[in-house]
C-alpha positions as CSV (number, residue, x, y, z in Angstrom):
1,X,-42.5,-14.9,-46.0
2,X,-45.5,-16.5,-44.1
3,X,-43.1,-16.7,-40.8
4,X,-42.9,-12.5,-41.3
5,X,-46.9,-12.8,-41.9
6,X,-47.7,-14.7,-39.1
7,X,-45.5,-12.1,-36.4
8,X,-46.7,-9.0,-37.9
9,X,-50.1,-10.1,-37.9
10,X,-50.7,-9.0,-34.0
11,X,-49.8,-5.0,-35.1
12,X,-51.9,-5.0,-38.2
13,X,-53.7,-1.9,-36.6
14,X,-50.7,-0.4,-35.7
15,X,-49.6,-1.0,-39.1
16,X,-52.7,0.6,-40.9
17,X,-52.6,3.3,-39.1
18,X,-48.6,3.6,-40.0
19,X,-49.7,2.8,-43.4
20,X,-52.3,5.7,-43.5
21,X,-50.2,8.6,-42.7
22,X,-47.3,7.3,-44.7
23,X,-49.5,7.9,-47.6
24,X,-51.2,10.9,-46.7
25,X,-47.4,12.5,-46.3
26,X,-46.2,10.6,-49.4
27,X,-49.0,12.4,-51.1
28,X,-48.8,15.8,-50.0
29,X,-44.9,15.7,-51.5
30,X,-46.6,15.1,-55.1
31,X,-47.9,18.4,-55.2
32,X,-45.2,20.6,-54.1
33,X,-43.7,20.6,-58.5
34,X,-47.3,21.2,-59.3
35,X,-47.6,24.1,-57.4
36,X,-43.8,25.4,-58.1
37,X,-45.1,24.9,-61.7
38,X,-48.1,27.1,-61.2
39,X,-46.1,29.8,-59.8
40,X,-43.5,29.7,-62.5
41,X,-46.4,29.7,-65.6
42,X,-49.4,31.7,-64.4
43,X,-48.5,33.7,-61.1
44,X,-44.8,35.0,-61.8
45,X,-45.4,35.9,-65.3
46,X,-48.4,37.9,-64.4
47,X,-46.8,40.0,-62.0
48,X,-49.5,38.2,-59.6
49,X,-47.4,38.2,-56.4
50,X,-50.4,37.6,-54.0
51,X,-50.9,34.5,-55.8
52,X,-47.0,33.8,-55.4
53,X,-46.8,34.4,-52.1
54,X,-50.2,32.0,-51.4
55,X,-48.7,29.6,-53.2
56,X,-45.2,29.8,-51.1
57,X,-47.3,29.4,-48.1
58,X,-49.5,26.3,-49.5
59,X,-45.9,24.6,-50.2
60,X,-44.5,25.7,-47.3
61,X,-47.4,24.2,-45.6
62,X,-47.6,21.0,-47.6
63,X,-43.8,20.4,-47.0
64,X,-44.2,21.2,-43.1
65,X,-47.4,18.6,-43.3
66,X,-45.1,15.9,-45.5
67,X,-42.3,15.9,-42.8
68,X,-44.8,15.6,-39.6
69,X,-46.5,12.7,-41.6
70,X,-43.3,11.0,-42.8
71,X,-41.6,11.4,-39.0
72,X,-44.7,9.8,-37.5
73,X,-45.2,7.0,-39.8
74,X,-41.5,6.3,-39.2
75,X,-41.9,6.3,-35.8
76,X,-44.8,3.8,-35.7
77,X,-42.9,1.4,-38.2
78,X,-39.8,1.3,-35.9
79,X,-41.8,0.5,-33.1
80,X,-43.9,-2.5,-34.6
81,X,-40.7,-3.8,-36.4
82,X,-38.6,-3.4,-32.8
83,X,-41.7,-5.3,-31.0
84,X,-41.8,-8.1,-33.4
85,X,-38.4,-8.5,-34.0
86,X,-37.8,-9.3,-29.7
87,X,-41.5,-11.6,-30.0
88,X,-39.4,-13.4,-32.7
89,X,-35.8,-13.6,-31.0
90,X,-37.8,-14.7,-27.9
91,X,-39.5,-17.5,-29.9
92,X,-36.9,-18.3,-31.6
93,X,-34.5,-19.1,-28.0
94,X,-37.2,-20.5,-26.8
95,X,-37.0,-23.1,-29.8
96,X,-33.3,-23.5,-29.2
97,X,-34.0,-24.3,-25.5
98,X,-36.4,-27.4,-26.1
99,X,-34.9,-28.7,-29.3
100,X,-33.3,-32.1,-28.4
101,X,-29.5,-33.0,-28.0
102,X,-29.5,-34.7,-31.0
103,X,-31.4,-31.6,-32.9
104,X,-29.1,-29.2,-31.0
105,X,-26.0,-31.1,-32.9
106,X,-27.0,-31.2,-36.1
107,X,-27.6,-27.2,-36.3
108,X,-24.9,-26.4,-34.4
109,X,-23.9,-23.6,-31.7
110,X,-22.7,-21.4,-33.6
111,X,-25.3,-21.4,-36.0
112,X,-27.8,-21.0,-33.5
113,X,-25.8,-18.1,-31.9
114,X,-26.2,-16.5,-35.7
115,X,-29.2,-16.9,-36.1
116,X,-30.2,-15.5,-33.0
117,X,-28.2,-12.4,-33.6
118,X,-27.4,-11.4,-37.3
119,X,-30.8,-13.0,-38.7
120,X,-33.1,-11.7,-36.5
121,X,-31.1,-8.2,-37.3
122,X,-31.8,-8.4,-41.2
123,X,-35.2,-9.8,-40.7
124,X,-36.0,-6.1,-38.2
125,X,-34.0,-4.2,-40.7
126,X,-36.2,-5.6,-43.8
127,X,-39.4,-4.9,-42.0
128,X,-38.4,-1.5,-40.6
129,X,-37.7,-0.7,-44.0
130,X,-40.7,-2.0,-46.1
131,X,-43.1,0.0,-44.0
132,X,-40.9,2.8,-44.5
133,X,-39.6,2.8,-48.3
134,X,-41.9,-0.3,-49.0
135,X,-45.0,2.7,-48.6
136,X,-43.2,5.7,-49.7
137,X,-41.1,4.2,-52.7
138,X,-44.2,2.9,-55.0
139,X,-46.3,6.0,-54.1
140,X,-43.9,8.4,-55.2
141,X,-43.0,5.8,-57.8
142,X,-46.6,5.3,-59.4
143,X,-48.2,8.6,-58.1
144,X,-45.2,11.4,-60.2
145,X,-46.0,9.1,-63.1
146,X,-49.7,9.7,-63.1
147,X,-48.9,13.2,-61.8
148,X,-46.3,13.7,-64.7
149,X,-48.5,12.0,-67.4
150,X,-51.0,14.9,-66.4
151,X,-48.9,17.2,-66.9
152,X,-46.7,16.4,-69.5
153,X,-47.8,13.3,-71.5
154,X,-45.3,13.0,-74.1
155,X,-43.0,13.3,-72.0
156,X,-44.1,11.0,-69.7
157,X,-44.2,8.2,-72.5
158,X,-40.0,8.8,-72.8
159,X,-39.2,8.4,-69.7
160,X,-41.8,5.3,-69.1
161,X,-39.9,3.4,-72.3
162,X,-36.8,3.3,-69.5
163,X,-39.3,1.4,-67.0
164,X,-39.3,-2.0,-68.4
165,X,-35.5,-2.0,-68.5
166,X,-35.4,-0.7,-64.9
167,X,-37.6,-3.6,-63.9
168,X,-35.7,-6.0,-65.5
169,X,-32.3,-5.2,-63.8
170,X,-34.0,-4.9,-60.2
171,X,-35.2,-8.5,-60.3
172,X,-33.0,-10.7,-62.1
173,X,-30.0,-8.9,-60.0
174,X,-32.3,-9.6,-57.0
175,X,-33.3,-13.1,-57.4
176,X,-29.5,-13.6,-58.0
177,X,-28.8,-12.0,-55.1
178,X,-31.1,-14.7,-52.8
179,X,-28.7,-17.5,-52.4
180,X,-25.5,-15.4,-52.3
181,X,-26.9,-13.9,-49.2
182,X,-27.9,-17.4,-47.9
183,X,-24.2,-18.4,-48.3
184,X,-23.1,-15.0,-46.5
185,X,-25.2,-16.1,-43.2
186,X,-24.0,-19.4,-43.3
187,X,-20.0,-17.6,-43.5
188,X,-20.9,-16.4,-40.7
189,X,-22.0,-19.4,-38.7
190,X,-18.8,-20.8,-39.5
191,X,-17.0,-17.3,-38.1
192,X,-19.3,-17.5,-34.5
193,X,-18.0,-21.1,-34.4
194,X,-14.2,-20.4,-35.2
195,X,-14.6,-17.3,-32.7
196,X,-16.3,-19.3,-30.2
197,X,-13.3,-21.7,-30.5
198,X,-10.8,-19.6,-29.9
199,X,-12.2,-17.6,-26.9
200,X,-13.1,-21.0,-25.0
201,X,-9.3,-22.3,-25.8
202,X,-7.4,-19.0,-25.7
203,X,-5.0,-20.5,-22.6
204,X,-4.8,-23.1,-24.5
205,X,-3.7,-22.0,-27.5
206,X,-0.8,-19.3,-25.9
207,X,0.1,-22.3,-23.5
208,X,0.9,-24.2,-26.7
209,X,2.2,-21.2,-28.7
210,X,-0.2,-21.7,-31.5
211,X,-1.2,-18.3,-31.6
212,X,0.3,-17.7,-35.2
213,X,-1.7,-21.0,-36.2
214,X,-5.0,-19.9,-34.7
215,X,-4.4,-16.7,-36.9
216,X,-4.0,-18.4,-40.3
217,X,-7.1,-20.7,-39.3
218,X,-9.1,-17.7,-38.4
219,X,-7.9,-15.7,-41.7
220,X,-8.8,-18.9,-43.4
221,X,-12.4,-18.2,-42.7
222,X,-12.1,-14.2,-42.5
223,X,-11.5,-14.3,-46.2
224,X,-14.0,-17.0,-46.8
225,X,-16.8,-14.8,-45.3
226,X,-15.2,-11.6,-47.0
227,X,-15.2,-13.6,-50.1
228,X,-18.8,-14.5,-50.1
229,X,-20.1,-10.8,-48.9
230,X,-18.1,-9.5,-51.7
231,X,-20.0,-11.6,-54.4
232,X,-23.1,-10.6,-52.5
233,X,-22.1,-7.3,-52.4
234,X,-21.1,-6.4,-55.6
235,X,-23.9,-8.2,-57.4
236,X,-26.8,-6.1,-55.8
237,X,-24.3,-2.9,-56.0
238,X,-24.7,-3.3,-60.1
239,X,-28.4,-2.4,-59.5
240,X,-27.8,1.3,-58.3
241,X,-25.1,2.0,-61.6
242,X,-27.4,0.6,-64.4
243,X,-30.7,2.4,-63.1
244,X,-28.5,5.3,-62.8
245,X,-27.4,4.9,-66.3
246,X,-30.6,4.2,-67.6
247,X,-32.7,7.0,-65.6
248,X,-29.8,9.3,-66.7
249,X,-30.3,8.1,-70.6
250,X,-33.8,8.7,-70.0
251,X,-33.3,12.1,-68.1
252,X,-31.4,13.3,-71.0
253,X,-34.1,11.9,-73.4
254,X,-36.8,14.4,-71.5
255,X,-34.3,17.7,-71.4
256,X,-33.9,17.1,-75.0
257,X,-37.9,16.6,-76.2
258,X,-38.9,19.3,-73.4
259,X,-36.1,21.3,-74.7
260,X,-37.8,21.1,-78.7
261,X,-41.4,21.5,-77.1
262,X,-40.7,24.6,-75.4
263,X,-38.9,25.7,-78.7
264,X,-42.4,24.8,-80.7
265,X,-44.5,26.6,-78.2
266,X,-46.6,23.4,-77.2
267,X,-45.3,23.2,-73.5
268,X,-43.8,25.7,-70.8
269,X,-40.8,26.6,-69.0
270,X,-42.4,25.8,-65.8
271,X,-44.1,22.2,-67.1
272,X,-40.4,20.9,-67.7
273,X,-39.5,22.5,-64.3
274,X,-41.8,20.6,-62.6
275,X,-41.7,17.4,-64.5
276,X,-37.5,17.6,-64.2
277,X,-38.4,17.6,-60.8
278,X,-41.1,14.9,-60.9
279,X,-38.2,12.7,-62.8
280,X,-36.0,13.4,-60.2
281,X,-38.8,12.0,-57.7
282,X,-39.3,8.9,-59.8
283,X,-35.1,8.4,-59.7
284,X,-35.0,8.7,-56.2
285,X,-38.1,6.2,-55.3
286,X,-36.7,3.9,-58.3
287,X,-33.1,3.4,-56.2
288,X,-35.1,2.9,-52.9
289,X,-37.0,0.1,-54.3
290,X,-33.3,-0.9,-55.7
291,X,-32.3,-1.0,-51.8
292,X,-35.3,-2.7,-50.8
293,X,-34.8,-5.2,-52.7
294,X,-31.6,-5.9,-51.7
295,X,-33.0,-5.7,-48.0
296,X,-35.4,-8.1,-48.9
297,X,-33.1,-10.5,-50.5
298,X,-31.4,-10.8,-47.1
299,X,-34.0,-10.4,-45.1
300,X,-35.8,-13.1,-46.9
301,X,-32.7,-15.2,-46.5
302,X,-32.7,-14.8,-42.7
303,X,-36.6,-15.2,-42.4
304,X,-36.1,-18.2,-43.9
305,X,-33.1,-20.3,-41.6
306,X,-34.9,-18.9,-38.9
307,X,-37.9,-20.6,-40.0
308,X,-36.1,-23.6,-40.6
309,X,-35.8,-24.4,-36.5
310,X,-39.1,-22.7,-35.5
311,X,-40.3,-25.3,-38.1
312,X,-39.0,-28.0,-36.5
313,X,-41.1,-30.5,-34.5
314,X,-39.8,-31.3,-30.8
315,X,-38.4,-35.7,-31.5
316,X,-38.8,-36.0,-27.7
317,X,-42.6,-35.5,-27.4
318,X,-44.2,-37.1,-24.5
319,X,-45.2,-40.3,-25.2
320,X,-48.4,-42.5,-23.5
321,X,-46.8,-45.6,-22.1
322,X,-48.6,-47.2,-19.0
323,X,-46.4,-47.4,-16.1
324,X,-45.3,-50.9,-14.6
325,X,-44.9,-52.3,-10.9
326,X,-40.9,-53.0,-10.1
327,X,-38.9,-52.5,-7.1
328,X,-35.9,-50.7,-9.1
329,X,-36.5,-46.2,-9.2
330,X,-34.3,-46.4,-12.0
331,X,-34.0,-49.1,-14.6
332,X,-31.5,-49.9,-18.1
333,X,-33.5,-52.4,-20.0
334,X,-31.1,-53.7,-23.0
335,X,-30.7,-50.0,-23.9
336,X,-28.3,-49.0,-27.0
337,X,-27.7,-46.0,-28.4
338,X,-26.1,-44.4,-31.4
339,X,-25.0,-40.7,-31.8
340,X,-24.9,-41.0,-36.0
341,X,-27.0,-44.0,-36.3
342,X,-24.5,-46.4,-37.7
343,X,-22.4,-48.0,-35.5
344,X,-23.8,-47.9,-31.4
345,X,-22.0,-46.0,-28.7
346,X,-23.4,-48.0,-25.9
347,X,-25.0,-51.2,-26.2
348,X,-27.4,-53.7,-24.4
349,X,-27.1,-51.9,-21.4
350,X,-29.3,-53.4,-18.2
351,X,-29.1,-52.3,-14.6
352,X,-31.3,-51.2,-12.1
353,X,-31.3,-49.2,-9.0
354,X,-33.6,-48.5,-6.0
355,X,-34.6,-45.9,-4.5
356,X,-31.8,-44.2,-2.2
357,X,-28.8,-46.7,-4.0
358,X,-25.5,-45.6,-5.8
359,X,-24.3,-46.4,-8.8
360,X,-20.4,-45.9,-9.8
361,X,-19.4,-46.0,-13.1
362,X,-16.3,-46.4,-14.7
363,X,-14.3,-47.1,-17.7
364,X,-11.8,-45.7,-20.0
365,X,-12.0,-42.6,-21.3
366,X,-14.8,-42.7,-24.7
367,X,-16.6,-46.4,-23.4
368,X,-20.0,-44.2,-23.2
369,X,-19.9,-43.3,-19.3
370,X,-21.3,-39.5,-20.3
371,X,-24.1,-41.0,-23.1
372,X,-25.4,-42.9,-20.1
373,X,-26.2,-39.9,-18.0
374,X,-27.5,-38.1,-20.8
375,X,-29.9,-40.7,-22.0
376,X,-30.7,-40.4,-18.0
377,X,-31.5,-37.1,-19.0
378,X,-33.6,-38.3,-22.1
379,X,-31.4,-35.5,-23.7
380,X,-31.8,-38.4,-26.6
381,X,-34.0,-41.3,-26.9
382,X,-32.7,-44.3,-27.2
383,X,-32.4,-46.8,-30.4
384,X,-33.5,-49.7,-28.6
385,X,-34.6,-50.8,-25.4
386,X,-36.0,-49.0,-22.4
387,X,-35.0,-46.6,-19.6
388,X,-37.7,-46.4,-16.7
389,X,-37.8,-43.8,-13.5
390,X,-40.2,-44.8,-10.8
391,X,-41.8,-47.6,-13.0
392,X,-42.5,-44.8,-15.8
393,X,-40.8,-45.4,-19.1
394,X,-38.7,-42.3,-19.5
395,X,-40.7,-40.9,-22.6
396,X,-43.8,-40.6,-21.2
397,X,-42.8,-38.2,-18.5
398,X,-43.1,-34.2,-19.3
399,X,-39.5,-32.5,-19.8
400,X,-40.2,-30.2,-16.5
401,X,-41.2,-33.1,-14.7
402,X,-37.9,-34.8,-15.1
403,X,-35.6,-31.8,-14.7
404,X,-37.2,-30.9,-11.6
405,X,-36.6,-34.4,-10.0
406,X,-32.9,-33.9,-11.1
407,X,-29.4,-32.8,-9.9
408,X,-26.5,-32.8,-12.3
409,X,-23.1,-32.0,-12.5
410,X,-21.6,-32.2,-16.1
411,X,-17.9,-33.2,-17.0
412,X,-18.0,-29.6,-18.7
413,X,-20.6,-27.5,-17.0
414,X,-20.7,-23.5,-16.9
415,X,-20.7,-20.6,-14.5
416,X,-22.2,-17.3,-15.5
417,X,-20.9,-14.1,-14.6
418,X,-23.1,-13.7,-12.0
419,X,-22.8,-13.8,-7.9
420,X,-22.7,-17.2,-6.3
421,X,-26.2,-17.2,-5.1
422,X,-27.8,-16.8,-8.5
423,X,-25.0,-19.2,-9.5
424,X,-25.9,-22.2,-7.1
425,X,-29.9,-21.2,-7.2
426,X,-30.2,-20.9,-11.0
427,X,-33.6,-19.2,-11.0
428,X,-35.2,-21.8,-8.8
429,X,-37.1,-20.7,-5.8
430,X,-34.8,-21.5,-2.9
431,X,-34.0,-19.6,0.2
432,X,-30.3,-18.2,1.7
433,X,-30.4,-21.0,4.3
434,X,-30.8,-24.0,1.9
435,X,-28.1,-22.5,-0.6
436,X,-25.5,-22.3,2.4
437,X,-26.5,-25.8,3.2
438,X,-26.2,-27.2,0.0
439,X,-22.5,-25.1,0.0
440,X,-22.0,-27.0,3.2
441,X,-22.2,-30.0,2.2
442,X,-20.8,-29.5,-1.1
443,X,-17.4,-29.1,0.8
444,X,-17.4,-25.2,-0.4
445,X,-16.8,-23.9,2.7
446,X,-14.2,-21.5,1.2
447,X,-18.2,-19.7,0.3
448,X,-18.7,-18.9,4.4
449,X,-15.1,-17.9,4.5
450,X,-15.3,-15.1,1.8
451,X,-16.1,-11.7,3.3
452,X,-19.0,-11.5,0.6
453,X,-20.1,-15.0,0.9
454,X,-23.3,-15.5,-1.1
455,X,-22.5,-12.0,-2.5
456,X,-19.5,-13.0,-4.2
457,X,-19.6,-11.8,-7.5
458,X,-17.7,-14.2,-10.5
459,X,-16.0,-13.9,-13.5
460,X,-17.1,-14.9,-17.2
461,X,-16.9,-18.9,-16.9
462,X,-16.0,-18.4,-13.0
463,X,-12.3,-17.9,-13.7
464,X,-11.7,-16.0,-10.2
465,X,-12.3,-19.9,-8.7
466,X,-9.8,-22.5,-8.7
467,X,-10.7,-25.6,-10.5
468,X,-11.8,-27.2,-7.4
469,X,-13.6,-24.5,-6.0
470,X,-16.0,-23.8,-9.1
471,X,-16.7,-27.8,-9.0
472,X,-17.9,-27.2,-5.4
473,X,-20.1,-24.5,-7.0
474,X,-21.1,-26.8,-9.5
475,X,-22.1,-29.4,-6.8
476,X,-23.8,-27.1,-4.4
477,X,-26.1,-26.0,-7.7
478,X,-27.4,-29.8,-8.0
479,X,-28.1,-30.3,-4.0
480,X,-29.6,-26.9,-3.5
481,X,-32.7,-28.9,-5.4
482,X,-33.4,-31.4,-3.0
483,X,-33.4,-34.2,-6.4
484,X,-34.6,-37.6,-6.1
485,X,-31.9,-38.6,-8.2
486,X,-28.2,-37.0,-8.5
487,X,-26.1,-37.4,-11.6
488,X,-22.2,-36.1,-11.2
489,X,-20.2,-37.0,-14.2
490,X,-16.4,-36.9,-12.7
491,X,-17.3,-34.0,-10.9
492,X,-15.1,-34.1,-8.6
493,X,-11.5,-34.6,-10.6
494,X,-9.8,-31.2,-9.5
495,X,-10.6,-32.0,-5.6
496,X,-7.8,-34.0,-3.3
497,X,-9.0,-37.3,-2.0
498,X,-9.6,-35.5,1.4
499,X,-12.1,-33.2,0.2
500,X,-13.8,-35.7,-2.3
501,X,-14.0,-38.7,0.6
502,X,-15.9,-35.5,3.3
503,X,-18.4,-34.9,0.2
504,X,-19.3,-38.2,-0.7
505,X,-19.8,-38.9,3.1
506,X,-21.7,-35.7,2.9
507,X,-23.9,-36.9,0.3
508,X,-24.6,-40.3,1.8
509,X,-25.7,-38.8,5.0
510,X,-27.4,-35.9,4.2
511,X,-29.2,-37.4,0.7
512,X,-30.3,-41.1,1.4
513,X,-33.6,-40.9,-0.3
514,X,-31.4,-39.8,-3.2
515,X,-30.4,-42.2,-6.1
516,X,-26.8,-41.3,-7.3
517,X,-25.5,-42.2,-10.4
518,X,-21.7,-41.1,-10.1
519,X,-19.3,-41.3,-13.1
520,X,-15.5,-40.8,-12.1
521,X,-12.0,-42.1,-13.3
522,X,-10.9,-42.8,-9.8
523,X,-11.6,-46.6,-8.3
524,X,-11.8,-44.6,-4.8
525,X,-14.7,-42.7,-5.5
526,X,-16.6,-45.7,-6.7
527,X,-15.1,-48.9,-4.4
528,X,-17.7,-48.1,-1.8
529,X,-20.8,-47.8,-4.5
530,X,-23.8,-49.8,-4.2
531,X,-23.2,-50.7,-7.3
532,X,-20.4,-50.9,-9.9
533,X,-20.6,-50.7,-13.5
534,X,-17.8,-51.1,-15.7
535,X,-17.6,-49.5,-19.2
536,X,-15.5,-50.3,-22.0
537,X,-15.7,-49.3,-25.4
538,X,-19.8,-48.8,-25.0
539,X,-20.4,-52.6,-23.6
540,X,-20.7,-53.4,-20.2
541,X,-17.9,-55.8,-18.9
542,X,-18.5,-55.9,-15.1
543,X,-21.4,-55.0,-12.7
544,X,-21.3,-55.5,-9.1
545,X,-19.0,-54.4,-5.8
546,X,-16.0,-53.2,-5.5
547,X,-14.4,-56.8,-3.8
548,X,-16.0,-58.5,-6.8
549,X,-15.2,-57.0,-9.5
550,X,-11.6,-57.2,-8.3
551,X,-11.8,-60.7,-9.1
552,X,-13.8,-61.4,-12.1
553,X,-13.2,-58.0,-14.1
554,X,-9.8,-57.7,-15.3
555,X,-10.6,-54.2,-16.3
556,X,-11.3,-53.0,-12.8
557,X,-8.7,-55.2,-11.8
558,X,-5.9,-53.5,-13.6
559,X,-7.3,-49.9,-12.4
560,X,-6.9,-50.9,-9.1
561,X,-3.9,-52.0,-9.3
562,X,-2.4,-48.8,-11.3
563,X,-4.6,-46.2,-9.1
564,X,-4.6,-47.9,-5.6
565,X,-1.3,-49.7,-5.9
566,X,-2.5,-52.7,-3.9
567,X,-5.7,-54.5,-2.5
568,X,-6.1,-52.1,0.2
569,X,-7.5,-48.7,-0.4
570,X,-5.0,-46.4,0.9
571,X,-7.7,-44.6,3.2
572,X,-9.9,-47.2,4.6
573,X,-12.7,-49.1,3.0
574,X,-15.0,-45.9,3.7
575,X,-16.1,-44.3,0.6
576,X,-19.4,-43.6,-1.4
């Protein structure tokens, strides 16, 4: 519970104060039986009623005072638990956001999404409720036993030989309770995951009439989730039963010996009225602190997988590595890299680039085209060997740094549901004119066309574009930034060789200070590359041009000959 310590630490006056009334309310309720009791064995029986109706007033007044108190604390405690419940969903994304690829994988979307979302919800829920039942609970708990034990000792000592037993139930049903709840939330990351599936391949799925498939799949892990909240569930709901049986045991107990004291003439009608009602005070704060535990036990299960990523220490820290004196911007020194560590996905991979060049690369489809641009990207590090950007090894220059220097295009990038402009800009501080330039030469001139133009307003994902239009988008989004050096990863598959030859002419004219790295399936929109390297099966088996390579890569060879369908490029020899 430090992680809960350590956010609520900032509202510890708040909390005090929340705290103070609270008790002050959760005190004045103590008195009202003693002062029914009163009534019922001195006043009433006197014929006093001056002294009952000054007594009806004082409880009149107490309970008025109880439920200000009570609505105020509540009030306060909603407010601090709201406040550090966002501080802790904000940290947490803000985790997420610079945890590295590699991290990113291991946890998992859809566990992220989860804890993002149900976690932080049973973490609010279990603080909300501590500072409201978590106060109230062990005051009216502890304070109508001392209160009862005044009035009524013997009592008191039968229905305190129920306690122990009560106690016992609470935690070992609680501390049972701990792991189910751990296995519930991690259900549910399986459920965001299978959900997350199926609304990213609904077409898909219909296209293929699957649809009764998907279902069993889906209530495959419905029932596995159901199945674990169920054990959760009805292992915490045997607390509420036995305590009831017990208090009721215990409640009968009291009638019973209140019942022969009265008879006897050692206690009064009105003492085993109030102390009924003190008992019934005790039940009700002993179920509370029933339910809290029960909030805690997931609460304290969230608290903790949350804490598990804040936890976790960045692996792509900035490192101190002198710079060096080359020619080349960017440089592959014998790098290799392996996703899972035991067998590499690319390997003893050297190139270089300067300032302004182009680099095509191609291959089949899995030879470790897309791990190049996102080592690039220093979205991992790699196992060996070194990547270098303007002389500076990679790792030694700051994440924002990096970004800010680059344009990319992914093979599966995203649109929001937003309107083009905040689309293309992407929260960067960039003006109308260089957006509709960046559109311009992004071939998107569909964008000026549109009534609405910047103002356009798109769909979840972008689904009122075509294909080719929202990899325009996509495009203008990387040149709006001006970057030093441009990474498209087959960015352009869904555009006809018209409009992909006027972009990459675009982008030589208009960005010649700009290093591209371009990663496409087609021979035409590499041929004309400053460089060409040729992937296969994570090795490198050809670098150079296009004329070449024709020659001493059978590889690119056989691509020409099955895209181009001779020597000669069907449009020309111009091309990026």
């Amino acid at each position: 519970m430090h992680l809960i310590r350590t956010y609520i630490k900032p509202y510890y006056g708040r909390l005090f104060w929340q705290m103070l009334i609270k008790i002050g309310g959760t005190v004045i309720e103590l008195f009202l039986p003693s002062m029914l009791s009163i009534i019922l064995d001195d006043y009433a029986p006197a014929g006093d009623m001056h002294g009952v109706w000054m007594m009806g007033i004082g409880m009149l007044l107490c309970a008025v005072l109880a439920w200000l108190g009570n609505c105020t604390a509540n009030r306060l405690s909603t407010g601090i638990s709201r406040e550090m419940t966002r501080k802790l969903r904000k940290d947490l994304f803000d985790k997420i956001e610079n945890l590295s690829a590699a991290q990113r994988d291991r946890i998992t979307d859809s566990s992220m999404v989860s804890r993002l979302t149900s976690d932080t919800y049973n973490v609010h829920q279990m603080v909300d409720r501590m500072q409201r039942m978590g106060v109230r609970a062990p005051i009216l708990l502890l304070g109508g036993l001392i209160v009862a034990a005044c009035l009524e000792p013997v009592l008191t000592l039968v229905m305190a030989a129920t306690l122990p037993l009560l106690l016992l139930v609470v935690v070992i049903i609680s501390k049972r309770g701990l792991p189910l709840y751990t296995r519930v939330q991690q259900c549910e990351d399986g459920m965001v995951r299978k959900i997350q599936e199926n609304m990213a391949g609904a077409r898909v799925v219909r296209a293929l009439s699957r649809t009764a498939w998907e279902r069993d799949r889906f209530d495959e892990v419905n029932a596995s989730l159901a199945d674990s909240q169920k054990d959760a569930s009805m292992t915490m709901a045997m607390v509420s039963p036995l305590v009831n049986l017990l208090l009721n045991i215990g409640l009968a107990a009291v009638v019973l010996v209140g019942a022969v004291r009265v008879s006897m003439g050692v206690s009064q009608p009105g003492k085993i009225i109030a102390f009924m009602s003190y008992f019934t005070i005790i039940l009700n704060a002993l179920l509370a602190v029933s339910r809290l535990f029960m909030m805690y036990s997931k609460g304290q299960a969230s608290a903790k997988r949350i804490g598990e990523i804040l936890a976790m220490e960045s692996e792509l820290k900035v490192k101190d590595i002198p710079p060096v004196e080359e020619n080349a911007y960017l440089v592959f020194d014998h790098v290799s890299f392996s996703y899972n560590k035991h067998r590499p996905d690319v390997e003893d991979i050297s190139f270089s680039l300067k300032e302004g060049e182009t680099l095509g690369i191609i291959g089949p489809t899995g030879s470790g085209k897309s791990t190049l641009l996102a080592l690039m990207l220093r979205q991992y590090d790699p196992d060996q060997g070194e990547i270098r950007i303007g002389g500076r090894n990679i790792a030694s220059i700051p994440p924002e740094e990096l970004r800010k220097n680059v344009g990319i295009v992914f093979q599966n990038d995203f649109l929001m549901a937003d309107t083009l402009r905040e689309n293309i800009r992407f929260g960067r501080d960039i003006n109308d004119q260089s957006l509709m330039t960046a559109t311009e030469r992004a071939q998107a001139e569909f964008i000026r066309q549109n009534d609405d133009q910047l103002d356009f307003a798109l769909n979840v994902r972008g689904r009122n574009l075509s294909g080719g239009q929202q990899q325009r988008v996509l495009i203008s989004r990387a040149l709006a930034g001006k970057p030093r050096l441009l990474l498209l990863d087959d960015c352009s598959s869904a555009l006809d060789f018209k409009t992909d030859l006027a972009l990459r002419h675009a982008i030589r004219e208009a960005y010649q200070n700009t290093t591209t790295v371009l990663v496409a399936q087609r021979v035409s929109a590499v041929m004309a590359a400053d460089h060409i390297l040729v992937m296969d099966h994570g090795r490198v088996v050809g670098y150079g041009k296009h004329g070449a390579l024709k020659e001493s890569c059978p590889l690119y060879h056989d691509l020409c000959l099955l895209q181009l369908g001779s020597e000669q490029h069907p449009s020309g020899k111009e091309a990026v």
